[in-house]
N, CA, C and O atoms as a Tinker XYZ file with bonds, in Angstrom:
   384  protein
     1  N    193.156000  -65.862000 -151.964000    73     2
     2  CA   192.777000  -65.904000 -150.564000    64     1     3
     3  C    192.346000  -67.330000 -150.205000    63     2     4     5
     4  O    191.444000  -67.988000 -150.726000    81     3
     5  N    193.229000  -67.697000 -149.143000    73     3     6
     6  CA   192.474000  -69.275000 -148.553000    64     5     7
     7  C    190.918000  -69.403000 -148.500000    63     6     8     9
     8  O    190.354000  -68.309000 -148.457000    81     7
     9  N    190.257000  -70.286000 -148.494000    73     7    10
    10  CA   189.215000  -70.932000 -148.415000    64     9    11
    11  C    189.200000  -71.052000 -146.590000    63    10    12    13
    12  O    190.043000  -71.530000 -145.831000    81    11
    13  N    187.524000  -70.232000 -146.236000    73    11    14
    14  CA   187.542000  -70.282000 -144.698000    64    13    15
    15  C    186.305000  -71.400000 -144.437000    63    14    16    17
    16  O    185.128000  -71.222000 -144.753000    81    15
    17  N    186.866000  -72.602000 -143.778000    73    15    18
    18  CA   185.713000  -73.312000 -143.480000    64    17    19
    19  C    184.618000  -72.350000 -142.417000    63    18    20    21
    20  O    184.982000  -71.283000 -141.923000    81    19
    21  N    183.416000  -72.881000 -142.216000    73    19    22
    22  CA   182.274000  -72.210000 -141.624000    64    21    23
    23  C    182.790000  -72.904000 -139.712000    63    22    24    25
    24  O    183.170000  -73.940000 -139.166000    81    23
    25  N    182.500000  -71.692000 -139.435000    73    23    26
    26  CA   183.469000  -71.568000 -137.780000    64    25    27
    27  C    182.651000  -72.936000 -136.635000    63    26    28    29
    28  O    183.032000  -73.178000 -135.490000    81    27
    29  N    181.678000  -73.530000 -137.243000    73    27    30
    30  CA   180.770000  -75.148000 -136.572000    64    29    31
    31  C    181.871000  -75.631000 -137.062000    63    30    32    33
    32  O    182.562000  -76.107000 -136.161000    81    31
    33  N    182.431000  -75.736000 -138.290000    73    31    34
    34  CA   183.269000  -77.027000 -138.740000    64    33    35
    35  C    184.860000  -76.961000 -138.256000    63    34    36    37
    36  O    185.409000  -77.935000 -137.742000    81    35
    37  N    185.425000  -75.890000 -138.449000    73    35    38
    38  CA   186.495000  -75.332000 -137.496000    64    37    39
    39  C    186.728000  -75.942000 -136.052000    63    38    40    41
    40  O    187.685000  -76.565000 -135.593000    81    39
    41  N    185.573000  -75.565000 -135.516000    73    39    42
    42  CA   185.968000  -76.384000 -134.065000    64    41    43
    43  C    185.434000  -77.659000 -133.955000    63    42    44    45
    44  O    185.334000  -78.083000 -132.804000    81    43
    45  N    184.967000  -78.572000 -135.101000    73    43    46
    46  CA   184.933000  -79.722000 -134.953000    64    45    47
    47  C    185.955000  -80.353000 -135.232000    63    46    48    49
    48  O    186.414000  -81.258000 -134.536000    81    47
    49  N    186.643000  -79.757000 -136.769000    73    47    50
    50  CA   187.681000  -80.779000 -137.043000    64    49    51
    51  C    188.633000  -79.521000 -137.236000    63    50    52    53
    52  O    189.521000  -79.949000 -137.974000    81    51
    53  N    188.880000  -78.308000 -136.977000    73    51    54
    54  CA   189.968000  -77.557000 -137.168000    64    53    55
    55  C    191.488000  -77.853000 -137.368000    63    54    56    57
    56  O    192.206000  -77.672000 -138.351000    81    55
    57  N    191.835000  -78.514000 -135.767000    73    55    58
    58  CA   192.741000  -78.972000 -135.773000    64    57    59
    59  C    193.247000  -79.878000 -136.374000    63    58    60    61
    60  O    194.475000  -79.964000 -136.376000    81    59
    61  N    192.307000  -80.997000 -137.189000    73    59    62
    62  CA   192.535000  -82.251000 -138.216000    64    61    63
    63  C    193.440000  -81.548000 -139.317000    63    62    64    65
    64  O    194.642000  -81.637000 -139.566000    81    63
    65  N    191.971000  -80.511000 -140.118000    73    63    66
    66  CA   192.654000  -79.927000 -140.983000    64    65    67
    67  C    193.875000  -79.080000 -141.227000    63    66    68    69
    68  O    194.294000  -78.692000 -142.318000    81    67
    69  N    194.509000  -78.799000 -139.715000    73    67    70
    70  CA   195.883000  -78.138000 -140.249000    64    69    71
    71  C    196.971000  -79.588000 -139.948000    63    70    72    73
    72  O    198.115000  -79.692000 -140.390000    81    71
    73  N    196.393000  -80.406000 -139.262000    73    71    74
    74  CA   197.296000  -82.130000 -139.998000    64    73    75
    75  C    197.355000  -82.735000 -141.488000    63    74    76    77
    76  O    198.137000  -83.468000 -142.093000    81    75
    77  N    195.876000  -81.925000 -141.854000    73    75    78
    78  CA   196.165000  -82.403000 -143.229000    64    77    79
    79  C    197.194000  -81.593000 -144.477000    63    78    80    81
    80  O    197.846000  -81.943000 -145.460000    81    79
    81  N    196.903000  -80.428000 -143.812000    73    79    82
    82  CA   198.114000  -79.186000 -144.199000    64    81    83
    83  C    199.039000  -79.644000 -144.374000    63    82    84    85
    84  O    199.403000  -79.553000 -145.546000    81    83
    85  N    199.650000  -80.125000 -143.768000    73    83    86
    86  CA   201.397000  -81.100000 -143.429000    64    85    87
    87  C    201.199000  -81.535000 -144.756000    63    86    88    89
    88  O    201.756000  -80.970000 -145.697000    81    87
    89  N    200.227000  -82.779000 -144.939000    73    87    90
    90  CA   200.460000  -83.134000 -146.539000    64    89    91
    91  C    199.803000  -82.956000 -147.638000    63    90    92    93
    92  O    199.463000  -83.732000 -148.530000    81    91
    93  N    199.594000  -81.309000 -147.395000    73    91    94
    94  CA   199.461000  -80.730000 -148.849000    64    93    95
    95  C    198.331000  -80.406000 -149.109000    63    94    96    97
    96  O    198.014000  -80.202000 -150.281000    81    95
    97  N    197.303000  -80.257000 -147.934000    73    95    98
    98  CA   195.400000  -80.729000 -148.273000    64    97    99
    99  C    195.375000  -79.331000 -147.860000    63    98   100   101
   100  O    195.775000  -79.037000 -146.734000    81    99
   101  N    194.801000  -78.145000 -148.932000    73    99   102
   102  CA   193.708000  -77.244000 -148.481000    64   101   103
   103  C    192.982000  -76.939000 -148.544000    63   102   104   105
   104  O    192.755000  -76.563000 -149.694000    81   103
   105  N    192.013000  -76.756000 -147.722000    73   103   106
   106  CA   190.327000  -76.404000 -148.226000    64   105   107
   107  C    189.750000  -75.314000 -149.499000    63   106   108   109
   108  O    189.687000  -74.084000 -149.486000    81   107
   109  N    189.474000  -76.027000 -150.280000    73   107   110
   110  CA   188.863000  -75.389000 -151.567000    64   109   111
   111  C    187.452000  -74.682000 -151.661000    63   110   112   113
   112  O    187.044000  -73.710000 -152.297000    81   111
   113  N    186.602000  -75.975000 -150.356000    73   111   114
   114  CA   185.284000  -75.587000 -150.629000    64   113   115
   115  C    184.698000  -76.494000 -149.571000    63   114   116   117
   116  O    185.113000  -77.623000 -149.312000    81   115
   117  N    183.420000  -75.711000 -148.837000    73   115   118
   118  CA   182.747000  -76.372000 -147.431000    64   117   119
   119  C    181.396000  -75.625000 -147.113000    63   118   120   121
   120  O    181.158000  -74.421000 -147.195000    81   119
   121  N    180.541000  -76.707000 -146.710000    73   119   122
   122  CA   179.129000  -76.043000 -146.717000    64   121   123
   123  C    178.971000  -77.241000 -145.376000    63   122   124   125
   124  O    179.311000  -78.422000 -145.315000    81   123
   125  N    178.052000  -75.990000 -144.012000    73   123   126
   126  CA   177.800000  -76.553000 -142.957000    64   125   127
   127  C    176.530000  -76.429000 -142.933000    63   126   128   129
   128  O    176.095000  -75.328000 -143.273000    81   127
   129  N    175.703000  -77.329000 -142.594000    73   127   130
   130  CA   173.796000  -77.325000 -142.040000    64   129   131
   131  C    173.655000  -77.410000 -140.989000    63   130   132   133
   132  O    174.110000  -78.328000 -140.307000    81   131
   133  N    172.894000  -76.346000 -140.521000    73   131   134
   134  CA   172.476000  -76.184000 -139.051000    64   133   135
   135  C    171.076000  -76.963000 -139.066000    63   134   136   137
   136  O    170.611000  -77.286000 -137.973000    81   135
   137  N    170.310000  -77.315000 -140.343000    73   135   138
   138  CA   169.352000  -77.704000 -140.319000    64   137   139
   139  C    168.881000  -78.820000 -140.277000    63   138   140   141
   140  O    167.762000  -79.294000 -140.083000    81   139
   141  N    170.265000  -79.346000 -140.564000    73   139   142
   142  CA   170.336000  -81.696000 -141.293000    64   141   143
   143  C    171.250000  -82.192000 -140.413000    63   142   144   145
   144  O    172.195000  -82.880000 -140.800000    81   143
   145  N    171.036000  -81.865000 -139.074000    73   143   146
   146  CA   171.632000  -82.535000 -138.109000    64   145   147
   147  C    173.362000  -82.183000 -138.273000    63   146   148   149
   148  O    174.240000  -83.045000 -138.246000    81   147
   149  N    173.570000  -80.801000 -138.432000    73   147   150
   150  CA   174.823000  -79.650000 -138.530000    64   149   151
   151  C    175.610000  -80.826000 -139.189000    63   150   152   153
   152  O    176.630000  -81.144000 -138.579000    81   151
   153  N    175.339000  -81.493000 -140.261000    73   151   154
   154  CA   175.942000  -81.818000 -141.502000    64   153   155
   155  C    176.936000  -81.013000 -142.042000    63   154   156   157
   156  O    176.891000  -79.817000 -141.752000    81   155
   157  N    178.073000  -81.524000 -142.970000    73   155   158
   158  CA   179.188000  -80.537000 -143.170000    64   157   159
   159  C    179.620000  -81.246000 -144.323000    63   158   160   161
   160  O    179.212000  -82.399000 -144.458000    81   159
   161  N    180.347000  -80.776000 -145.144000    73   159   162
   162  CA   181.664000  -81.569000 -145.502000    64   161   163
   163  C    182.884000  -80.183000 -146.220000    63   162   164   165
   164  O    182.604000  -79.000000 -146.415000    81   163
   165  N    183.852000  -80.697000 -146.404000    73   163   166
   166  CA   185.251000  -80.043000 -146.440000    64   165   167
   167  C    185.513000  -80.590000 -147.608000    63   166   168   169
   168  O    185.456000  -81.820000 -147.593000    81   167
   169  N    185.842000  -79.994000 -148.844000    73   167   170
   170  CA   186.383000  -80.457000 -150.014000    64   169   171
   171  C    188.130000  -80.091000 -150.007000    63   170   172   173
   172  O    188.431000  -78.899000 -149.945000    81   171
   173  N    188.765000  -80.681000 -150.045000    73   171   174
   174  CA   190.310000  -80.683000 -150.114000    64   173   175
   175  C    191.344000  -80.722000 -151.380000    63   174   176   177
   176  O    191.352000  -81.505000 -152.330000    81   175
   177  N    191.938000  -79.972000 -151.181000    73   175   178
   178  CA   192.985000  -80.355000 -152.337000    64   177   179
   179  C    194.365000  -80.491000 -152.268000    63   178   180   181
   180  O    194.854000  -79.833000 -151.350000    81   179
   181  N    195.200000  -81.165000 -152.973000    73   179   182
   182  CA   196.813000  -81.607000 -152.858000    64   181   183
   183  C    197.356000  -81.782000 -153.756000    63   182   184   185
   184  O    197.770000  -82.898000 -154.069000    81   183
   185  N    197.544000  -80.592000 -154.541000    73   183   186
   186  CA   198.082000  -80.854000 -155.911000    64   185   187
   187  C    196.831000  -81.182000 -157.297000    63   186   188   189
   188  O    196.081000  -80.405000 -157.889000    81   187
   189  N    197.019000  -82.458000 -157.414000    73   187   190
   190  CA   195.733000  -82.481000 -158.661000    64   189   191
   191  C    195.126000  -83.921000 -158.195000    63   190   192   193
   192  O    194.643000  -84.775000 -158.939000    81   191
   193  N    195.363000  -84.012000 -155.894000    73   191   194
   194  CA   194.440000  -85.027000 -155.164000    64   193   195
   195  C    193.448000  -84.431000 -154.488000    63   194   196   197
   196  O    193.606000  -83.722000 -153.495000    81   195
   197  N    192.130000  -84.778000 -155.151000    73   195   198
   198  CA   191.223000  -84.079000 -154.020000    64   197   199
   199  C    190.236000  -85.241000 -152.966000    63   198   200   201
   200  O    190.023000  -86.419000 -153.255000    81   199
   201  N    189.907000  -84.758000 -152.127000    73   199   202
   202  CA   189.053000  -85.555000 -151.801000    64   201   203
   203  C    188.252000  -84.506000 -150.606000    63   202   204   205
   204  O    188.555000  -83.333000 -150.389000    81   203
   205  N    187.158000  -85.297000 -149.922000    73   203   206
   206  CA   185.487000  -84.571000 -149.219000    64   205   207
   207  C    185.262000  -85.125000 -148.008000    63   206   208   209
   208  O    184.543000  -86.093000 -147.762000    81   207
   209  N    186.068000  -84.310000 -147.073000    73   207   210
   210  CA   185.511000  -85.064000 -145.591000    64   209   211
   211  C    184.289000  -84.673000 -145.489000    63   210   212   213
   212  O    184.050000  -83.511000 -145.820000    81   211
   213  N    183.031000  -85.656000 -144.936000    73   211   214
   214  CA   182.266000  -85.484000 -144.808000    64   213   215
   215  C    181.748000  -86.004000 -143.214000    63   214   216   217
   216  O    182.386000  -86.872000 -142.618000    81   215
   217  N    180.690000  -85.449000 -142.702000    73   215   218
   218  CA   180.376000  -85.404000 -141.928000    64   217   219
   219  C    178.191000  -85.211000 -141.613000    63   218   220   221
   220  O    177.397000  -84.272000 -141.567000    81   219
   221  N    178.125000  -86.594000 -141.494000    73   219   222
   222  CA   176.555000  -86.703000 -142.023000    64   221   223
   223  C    175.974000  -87.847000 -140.911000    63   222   224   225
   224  O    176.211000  -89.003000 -140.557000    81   223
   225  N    174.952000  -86.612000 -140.571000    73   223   226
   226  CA   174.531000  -87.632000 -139.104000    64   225   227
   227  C    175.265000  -88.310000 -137.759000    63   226   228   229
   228  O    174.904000  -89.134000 -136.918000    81   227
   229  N    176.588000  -87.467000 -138.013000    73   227   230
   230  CA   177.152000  -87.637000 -136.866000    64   229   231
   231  C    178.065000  -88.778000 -137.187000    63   230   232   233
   232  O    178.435000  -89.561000 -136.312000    81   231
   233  N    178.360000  -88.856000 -138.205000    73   231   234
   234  CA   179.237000  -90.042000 -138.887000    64   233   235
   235  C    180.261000  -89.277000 -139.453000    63   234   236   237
   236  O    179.965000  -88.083000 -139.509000    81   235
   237  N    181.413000  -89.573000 -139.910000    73   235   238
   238  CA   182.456000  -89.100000 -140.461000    64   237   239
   239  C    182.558000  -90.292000 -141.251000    63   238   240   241
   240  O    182.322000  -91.440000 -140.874000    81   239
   241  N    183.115000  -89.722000 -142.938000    73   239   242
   242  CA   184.088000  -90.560000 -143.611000    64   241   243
   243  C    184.349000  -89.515000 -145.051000    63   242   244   245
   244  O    183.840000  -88.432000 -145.340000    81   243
   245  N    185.352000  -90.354000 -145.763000    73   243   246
   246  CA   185.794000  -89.565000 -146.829000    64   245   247
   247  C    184.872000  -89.780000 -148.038000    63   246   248   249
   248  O    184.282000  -90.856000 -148.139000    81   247
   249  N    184.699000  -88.725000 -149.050000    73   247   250
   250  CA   184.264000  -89.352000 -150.323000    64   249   251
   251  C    185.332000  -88.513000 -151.192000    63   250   252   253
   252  O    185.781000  -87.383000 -151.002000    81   251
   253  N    185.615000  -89.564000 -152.331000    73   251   254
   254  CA   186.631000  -89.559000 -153.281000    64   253   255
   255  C    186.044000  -89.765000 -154.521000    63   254   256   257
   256  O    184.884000  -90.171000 -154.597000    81   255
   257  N    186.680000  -89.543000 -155.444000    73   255   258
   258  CA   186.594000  -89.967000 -157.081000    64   257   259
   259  C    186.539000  -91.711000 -157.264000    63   258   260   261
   260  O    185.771000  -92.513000 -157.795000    81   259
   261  N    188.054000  -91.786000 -156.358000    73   259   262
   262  CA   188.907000  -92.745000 -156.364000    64   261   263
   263  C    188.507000  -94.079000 -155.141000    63   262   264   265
   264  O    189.304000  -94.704000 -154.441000    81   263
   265  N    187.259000  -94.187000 -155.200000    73   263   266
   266  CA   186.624000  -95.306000 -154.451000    64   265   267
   267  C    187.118000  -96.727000 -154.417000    63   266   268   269
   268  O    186.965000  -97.575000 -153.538000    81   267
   269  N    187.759000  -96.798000 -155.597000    73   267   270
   270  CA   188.745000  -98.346000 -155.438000    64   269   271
   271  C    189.613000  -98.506000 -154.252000    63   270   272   273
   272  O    189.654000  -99.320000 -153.330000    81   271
   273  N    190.651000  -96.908000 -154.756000    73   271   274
   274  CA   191.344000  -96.964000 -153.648000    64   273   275
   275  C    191.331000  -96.908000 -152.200000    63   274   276   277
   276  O    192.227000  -97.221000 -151.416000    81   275
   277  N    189.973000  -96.383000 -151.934000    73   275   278
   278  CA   189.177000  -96.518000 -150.382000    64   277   279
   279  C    189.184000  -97.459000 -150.226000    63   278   280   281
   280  O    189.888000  -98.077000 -149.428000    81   279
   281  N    188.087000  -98.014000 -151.228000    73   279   282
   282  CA   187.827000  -99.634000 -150.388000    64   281   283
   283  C    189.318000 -100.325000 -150.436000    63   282   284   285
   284  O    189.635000 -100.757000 -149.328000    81   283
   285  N    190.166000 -100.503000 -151.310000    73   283   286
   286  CA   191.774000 -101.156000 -150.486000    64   285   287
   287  C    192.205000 -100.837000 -149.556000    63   286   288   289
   288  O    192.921000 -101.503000 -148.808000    81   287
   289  N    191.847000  -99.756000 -149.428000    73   287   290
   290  CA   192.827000  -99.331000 -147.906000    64   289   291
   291  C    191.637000  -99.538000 -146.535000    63   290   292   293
   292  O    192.089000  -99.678000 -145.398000    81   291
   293  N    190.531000  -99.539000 -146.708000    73   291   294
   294  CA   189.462000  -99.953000 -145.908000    64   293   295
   295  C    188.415000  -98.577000 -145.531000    63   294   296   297
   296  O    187.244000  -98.632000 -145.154000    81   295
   297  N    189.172000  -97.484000 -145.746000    73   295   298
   298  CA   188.291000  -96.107000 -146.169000    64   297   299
   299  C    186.985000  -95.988000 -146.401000    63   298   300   301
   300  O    186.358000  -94.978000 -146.081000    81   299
   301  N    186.533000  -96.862000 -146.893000    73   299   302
   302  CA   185.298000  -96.699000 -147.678000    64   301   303
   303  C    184.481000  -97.317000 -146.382000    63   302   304   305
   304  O    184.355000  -98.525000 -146.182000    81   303
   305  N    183.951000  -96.281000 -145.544000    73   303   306
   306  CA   183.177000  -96.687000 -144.533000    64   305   307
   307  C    183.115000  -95.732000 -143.812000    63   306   308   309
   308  O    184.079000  -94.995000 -144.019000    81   307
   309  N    182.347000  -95.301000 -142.928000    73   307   310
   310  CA   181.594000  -94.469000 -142.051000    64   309   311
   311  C    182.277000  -94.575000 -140.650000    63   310   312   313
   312  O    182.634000  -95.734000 -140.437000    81   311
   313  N    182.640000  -93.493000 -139.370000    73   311   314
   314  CA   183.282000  -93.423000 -138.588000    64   313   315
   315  C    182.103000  -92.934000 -137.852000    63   314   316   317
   316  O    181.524000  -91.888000 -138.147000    81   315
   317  N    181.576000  -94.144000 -136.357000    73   315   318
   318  CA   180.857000  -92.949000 -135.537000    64   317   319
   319  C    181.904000  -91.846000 -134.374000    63   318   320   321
   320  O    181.529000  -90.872000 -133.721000    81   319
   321  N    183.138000  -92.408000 -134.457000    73   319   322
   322  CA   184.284000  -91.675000 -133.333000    64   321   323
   323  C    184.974000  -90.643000 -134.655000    63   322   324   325
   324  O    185.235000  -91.011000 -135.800000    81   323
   325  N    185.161000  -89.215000 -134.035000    73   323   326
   326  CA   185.379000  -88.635000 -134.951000    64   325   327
   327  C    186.927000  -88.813000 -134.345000    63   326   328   329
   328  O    187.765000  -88.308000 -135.093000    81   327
   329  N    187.438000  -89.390000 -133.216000    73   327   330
   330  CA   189.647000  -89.528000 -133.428000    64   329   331
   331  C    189.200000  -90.837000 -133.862000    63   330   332   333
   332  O    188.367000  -90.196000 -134.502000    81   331
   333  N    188.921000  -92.142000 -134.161000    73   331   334
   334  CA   189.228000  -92.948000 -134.730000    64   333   335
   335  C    189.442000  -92.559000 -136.029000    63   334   336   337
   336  O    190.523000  -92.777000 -136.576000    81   335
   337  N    188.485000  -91.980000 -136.612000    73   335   338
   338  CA   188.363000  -91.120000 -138.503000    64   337   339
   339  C    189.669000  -90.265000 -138.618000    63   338   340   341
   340  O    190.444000  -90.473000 -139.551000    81   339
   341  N    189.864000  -89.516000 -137.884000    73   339   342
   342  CA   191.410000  -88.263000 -137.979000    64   341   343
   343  C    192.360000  -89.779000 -137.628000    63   342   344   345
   344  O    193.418000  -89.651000 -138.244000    81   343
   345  N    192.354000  -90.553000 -137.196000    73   343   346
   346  CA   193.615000  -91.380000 -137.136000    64   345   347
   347  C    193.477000  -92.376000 -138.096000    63   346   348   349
   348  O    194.432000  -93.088000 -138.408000    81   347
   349  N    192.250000  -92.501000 -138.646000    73   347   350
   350  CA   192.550000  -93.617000 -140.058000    64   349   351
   351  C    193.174000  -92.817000 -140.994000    63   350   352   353
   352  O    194.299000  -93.072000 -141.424000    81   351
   353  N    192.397000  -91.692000 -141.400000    73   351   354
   354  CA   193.191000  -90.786000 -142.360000    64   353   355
   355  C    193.926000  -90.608000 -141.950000    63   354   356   357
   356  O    194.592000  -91.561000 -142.357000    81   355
   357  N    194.462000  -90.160000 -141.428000    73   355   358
   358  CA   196.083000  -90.471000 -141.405000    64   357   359
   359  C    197.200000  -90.790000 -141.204000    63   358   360   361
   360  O    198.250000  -90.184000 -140.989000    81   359
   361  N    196.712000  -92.475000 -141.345000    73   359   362
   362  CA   197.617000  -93.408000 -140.845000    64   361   363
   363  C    197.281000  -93.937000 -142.508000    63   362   364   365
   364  O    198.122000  -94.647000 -143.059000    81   363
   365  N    196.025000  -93.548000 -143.241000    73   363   366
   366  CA   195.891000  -93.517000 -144.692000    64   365   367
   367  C    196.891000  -93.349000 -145.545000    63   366   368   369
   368  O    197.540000  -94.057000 -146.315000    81   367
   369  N    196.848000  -92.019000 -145.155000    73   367   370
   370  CA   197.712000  -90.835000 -146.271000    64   369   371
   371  C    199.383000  -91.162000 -145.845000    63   370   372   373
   372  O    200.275000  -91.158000 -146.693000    81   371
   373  N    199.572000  -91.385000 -144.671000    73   371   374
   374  CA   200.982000  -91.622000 -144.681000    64   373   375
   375  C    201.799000  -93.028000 -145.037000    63   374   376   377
   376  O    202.974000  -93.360000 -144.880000    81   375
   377  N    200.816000  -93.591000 -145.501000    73   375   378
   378  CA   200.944000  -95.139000 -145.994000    64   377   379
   379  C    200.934000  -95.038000 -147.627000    63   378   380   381
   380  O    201.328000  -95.937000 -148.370000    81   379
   381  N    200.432000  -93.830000 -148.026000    73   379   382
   382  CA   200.045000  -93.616000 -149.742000    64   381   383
   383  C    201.780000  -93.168000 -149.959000    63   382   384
   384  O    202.206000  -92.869000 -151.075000    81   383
């Protein structure tokens, strides 16, 4: 049975995540706080690529294993616009 993100995170980034669908990303695992400023993150998977949208203080960015490869691609940084973040990732992933 799919993995159901918590229905706060759904209509924040719902629609992201069925873009990330396209290449291969499905939610494995996601925990939302109503209490830490409705904090979230989305754990993903693509085969044997995972990575953790996160969402903390009203910031968006990814966390990975693979932090080298963030910081090359410029990833490794915090989004206060949550379409600037859905359009780095994936202008990211379609460049990988």
């Amino acid at each position: 049975m799919p993995h159901q993100v918590p229905r706060e995170v759904a209509e924040d980034i719902g629609p992201f995540l069925s873009q990330l669908a396209e290449f291969g990303y499905q939610p494995t695992d996601s925990h939302y706080d109503s209490q830490s400023f409705g904090n979230y993150y989305v754990d993903l998977l693509a085969g044997k690529t995972s990575l953790r949208i996160v969402r903390d203080r009203s910031q968006y960015y990814i966390d990975s294993k693979s932090t080298g490869q963030l910081q090359e691609s410029g990833m490794l940084r915090a989004f206060d616009d949550r379409r600037s973040f859905e359009q780095a990732v994936l202008e990211w992933l379609r460049a990988a």
